[in-house]
PANU-606524 format. One record per atom (N, C-alpha, C, O): residue in one letter; residue number from 1; x, y, z; atom name. Coordinates in steps of 0.2 Angstrom, whole numbers, padded with zeros to 4 digits, always signed. Example, Ala and Ser with C-alpha at 12.3 -4.5 7.8 and 13.67 -1.06 7.14 Angstrom:
type|seq|px|py|pz|atom
A|1|+0066|-0028|+0039|N .
A|1|+0062|-0022|+0039|CA .
A|1|+0066|-0016|+0039|C .
A|1|+0071|-0017|+0042|O .
S|2|+0064|-0011|+0035|N .
S|2|+0068|-0005|+0036|CA .
S|2|+0064|+0000|+0039|C .
S|2|+0067|+0006|+0040|O .
//
This chain:
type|seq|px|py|pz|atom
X|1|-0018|-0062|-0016|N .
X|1|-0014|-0056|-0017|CA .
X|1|-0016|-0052|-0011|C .
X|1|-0021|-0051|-0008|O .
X|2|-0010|-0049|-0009|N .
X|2|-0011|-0044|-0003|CA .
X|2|-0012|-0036|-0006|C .
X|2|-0011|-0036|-0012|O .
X|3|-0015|-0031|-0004|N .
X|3|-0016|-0024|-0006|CA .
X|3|-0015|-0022|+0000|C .
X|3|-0018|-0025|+0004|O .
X|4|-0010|-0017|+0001|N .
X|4|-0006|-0013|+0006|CA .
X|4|-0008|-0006|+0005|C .
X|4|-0005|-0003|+0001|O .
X|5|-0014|-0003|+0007|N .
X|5|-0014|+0002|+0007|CA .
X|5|-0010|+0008|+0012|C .
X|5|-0011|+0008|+0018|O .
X|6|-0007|+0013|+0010|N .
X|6|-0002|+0015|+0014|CA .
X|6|-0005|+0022|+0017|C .
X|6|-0008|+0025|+0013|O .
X|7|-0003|+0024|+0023|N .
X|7|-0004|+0030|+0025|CA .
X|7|+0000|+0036|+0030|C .
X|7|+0005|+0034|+0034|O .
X|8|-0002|+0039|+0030|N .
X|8|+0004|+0043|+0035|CA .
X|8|-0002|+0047|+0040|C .
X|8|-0008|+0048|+0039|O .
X|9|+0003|+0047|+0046|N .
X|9|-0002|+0048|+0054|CA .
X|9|-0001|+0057|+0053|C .
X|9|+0004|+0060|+0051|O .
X|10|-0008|+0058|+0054|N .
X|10|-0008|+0067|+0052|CA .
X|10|-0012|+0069|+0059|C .
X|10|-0018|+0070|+0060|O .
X|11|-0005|+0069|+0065|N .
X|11|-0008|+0072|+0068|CA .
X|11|-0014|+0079|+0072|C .
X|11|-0018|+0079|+0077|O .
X|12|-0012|+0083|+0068|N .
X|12|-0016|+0090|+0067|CA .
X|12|-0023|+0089|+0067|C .
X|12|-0027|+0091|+0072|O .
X|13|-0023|+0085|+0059|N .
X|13|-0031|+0081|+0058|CA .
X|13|-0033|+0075|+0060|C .
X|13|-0038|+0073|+0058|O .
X|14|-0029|+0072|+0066|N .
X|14|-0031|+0066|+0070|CA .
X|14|-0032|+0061|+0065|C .
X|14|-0036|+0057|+0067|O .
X|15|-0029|+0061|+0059|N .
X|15|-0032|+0057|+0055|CA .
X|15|-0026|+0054|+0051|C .
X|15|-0020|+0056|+0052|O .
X|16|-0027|+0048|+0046|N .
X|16|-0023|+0046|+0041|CA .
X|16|-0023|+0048|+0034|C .
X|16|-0028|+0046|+0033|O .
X|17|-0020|+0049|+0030|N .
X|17|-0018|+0051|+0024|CA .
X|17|-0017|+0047|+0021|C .
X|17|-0012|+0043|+0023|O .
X|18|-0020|+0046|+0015|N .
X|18|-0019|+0042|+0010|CA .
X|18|-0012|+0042|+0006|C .
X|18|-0011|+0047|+0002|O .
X|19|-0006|+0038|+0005|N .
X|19|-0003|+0040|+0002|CA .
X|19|+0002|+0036|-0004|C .
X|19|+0008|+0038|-0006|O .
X|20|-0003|+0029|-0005|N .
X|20|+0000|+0026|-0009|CA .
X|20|-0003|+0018|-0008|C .
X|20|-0005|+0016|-0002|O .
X|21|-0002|+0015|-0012|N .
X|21|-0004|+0006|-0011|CA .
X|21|+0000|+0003|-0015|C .
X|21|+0000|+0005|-0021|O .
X|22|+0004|-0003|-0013|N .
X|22|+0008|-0008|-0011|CA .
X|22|+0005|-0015|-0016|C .
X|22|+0003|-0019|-0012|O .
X|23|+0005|-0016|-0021|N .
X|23|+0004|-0025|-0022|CA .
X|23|+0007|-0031|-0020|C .
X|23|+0013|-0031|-0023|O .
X|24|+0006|-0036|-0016|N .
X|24|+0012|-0042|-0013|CA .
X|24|+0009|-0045|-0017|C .
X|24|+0003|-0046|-0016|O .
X|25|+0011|-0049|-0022|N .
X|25|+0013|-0055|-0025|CA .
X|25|+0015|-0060|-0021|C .
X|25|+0009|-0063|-0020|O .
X|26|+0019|-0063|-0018|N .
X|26|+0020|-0068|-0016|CA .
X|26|+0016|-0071|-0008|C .
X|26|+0012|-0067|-0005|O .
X|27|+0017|-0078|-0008|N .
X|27|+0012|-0081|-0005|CA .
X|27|+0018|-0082|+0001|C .
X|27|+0015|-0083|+0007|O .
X|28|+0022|-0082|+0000|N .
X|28|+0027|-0085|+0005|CA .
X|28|+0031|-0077|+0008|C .
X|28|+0034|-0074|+0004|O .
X|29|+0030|-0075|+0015|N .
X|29|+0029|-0070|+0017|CA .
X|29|+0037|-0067|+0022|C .
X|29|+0038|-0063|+0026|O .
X|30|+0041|-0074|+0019|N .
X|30|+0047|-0074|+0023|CA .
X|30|+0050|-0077|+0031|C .
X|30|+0055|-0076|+0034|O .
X|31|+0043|-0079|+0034|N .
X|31|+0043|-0078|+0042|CA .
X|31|+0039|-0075|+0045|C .
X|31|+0037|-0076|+0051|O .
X|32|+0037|-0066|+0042|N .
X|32|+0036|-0061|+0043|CA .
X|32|+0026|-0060|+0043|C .
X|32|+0021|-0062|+0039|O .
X|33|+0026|-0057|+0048|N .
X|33|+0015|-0057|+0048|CA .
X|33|+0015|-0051|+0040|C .
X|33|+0019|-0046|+0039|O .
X|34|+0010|-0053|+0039|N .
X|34|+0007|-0046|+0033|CA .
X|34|+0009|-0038|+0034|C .
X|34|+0010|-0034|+0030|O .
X|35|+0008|-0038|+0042|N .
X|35|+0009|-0033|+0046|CA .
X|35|+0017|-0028|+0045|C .
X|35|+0019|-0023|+0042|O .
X|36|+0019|-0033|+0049|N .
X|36|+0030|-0033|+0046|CA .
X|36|+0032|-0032|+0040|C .
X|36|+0036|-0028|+0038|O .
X|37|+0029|-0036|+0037|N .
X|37|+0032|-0036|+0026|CA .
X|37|+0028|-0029|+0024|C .
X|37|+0030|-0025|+0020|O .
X|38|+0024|-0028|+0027|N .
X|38|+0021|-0023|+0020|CA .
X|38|+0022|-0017|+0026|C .
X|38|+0019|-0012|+0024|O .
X|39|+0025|-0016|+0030|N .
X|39|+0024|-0008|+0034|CA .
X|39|+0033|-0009|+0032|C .
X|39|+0036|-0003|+0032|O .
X|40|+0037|-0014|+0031|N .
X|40|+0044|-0010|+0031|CA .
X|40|+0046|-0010|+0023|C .
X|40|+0051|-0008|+0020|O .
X|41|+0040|-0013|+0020|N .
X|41|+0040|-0009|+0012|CA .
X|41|+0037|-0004|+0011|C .
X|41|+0038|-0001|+0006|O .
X|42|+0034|-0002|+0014|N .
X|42|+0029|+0005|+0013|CA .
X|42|+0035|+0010|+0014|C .
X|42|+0037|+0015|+0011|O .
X|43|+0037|+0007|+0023|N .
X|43|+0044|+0014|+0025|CA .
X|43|+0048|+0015|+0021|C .
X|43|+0050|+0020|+0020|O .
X|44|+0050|+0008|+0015|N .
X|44|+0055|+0009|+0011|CA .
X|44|+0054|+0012|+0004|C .
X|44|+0058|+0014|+0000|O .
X|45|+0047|+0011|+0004|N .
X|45|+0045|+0014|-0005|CA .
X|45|+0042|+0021|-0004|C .
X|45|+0046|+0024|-0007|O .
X|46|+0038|+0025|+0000|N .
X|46|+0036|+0029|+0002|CA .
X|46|+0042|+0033|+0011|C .
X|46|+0042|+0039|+0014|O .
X|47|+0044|+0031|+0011|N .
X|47|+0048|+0036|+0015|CA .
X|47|+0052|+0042|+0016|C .
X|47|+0053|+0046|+0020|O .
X|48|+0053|+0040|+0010|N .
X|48|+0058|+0049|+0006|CA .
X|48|+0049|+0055|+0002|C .
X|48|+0050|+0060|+0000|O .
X|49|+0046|+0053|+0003|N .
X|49|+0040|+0059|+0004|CA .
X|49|+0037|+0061|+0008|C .
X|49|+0033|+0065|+0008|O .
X|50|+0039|+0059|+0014|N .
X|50|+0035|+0061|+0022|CA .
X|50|+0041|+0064|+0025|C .
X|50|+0046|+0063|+0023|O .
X|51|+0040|+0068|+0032|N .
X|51|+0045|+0071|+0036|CA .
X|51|+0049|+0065|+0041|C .
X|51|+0055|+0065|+0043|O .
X|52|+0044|+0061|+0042|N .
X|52|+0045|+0055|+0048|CA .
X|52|+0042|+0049|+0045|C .
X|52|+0036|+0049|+0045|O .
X|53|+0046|+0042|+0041|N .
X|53|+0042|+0039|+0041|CA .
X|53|+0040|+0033|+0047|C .
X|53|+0038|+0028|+0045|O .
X|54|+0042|+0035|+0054|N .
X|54|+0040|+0031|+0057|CA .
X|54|+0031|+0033|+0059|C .
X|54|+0028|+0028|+0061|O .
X|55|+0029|+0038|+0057|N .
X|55|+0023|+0040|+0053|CA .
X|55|+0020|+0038|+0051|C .
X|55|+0014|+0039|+0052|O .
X|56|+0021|+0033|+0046|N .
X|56|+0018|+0027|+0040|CA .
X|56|+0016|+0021|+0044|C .
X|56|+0019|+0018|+0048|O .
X|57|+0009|+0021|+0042|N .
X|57|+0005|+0015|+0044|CA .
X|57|+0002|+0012|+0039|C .
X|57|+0002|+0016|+0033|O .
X|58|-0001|+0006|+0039|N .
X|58|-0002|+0002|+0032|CA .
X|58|-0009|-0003|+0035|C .
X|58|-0008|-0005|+0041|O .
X|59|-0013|-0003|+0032|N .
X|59|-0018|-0007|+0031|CA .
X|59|-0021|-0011|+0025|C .
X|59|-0023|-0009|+0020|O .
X|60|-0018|-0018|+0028|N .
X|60|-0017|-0024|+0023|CA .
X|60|-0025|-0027|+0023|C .
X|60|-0030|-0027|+0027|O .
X|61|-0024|-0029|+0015|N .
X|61|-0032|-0031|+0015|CA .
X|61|-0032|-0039|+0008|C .
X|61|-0030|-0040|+0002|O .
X|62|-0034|-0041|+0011|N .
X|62|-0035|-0049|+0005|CA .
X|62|-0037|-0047|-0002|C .
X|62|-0043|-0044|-0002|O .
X|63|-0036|-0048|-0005|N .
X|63|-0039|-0045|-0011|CA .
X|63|-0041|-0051|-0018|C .
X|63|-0036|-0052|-0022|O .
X|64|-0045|-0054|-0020|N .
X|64|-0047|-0056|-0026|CA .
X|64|-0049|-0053|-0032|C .
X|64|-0049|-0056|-0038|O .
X|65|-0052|-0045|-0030|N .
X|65|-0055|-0042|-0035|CA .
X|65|-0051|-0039|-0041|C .
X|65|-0054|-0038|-0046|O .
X|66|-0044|-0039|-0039|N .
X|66|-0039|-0037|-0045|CA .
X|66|-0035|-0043|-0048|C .
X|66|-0030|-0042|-0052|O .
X|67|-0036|-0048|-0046|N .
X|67|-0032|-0053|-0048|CA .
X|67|-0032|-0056|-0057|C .
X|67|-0027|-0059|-0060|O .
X|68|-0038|-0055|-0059|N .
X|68|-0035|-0057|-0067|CA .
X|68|-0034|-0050|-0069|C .
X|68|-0035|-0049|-0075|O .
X|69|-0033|-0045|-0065|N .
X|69|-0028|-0036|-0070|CA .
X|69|-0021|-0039|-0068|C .
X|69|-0018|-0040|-0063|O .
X|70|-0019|-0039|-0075|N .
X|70|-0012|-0041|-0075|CA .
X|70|-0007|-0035|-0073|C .
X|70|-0002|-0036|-0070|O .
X|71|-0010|-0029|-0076|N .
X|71|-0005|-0023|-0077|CA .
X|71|-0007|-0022|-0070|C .
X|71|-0002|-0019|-0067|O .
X|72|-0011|-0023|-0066|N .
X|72|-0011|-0019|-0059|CA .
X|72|-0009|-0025|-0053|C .
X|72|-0010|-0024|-0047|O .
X|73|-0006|-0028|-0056|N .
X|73|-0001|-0034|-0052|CA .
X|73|+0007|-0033|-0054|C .
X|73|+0011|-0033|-0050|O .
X|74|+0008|-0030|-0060|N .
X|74|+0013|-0031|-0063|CA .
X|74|+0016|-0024|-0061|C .
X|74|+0023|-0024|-0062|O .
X|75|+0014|-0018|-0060|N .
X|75|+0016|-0013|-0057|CA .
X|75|+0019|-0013|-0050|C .
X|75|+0025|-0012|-0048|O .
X|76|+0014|-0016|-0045|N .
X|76|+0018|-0017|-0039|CA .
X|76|+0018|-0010|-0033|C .
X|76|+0017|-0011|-0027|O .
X|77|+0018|-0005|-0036|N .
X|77|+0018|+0001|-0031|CA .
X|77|+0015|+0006|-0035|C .
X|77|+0015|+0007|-0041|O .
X|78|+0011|+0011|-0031|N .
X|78|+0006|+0014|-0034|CA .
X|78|+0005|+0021|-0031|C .
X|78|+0004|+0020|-0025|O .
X|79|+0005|+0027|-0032|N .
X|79|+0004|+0034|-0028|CA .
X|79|-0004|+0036|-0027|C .
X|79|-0008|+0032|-0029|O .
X|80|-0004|+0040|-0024|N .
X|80|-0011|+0039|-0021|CA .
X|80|-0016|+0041|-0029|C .
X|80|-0021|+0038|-0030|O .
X|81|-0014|+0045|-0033|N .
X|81|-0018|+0045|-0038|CA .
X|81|-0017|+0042|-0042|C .
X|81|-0022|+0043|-0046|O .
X|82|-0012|+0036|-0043|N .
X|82|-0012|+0030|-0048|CA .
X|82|-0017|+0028|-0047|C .
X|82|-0022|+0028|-0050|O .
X|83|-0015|+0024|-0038|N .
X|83|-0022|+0019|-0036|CA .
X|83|-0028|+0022|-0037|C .
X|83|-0033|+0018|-0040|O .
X|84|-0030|+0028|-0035|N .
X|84|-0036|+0031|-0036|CA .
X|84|-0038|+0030|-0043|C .
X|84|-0044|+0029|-0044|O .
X|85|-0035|+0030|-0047|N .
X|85|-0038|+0033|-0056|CA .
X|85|-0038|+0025|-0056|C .
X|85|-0042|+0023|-0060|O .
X|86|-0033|+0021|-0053|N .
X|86|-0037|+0014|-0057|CA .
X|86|-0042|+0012|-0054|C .
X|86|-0046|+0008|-0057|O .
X|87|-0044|+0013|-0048|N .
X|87|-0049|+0011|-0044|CA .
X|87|-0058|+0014|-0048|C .
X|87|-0063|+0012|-0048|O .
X|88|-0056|+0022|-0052|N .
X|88|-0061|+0024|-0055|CA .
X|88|-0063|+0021|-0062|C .
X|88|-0069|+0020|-0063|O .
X|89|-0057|+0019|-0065|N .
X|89|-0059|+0013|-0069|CA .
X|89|-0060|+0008|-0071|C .
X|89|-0059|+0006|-0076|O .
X|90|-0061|+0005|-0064|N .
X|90|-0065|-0001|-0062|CA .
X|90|-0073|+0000|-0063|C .
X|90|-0078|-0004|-0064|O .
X|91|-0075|+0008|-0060|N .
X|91|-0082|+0006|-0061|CA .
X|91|-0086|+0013|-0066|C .
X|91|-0091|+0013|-0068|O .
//
């Protein structure tokens, strides 16, 4: 399982903003690197909340640690305090 974590470029604060994470189910990624699938979902699920989403940058990461939470595969797309409040319990 892929976790796309999503963020937007905040230039001001030189930094990136958290703004949401992405779950990829499939193993078959189309032709496409992890890179291409998961930044032209990110623009397309996240893009109507940003001014620019050529903005939106994504950092993909392998993940096993969620894989038997069925509800956290089965949702798919997540806001940044979704992810957060499920990540809190987790621990």
């Amino acid at each position: 399982m892929i976790v796309y974590k999503v963020f937007y470029k905040n230039y001001d604060l030189k930094k990136g903003e958290f703004i949401g994470a992405l779950v990829e189910r499939r193993k078959d990624l189309r032709g496409k690197t992890k890179v291409e699938t998961g930044l032209r979902w990110a623009k397309l699920t996240f893009g109507q909340l940003v001014e620019d989403k050529h903005k939106i940058f994504i950092v993909p990461h392998e993940s096993n640690l969620v894989s038997n939470t069925k509800s956290f595969m089965e949702k798919g797309v997540y806001s940044k305090e979704g992810y957060l409040g499920w990540l809190s319990r987790l621990n």
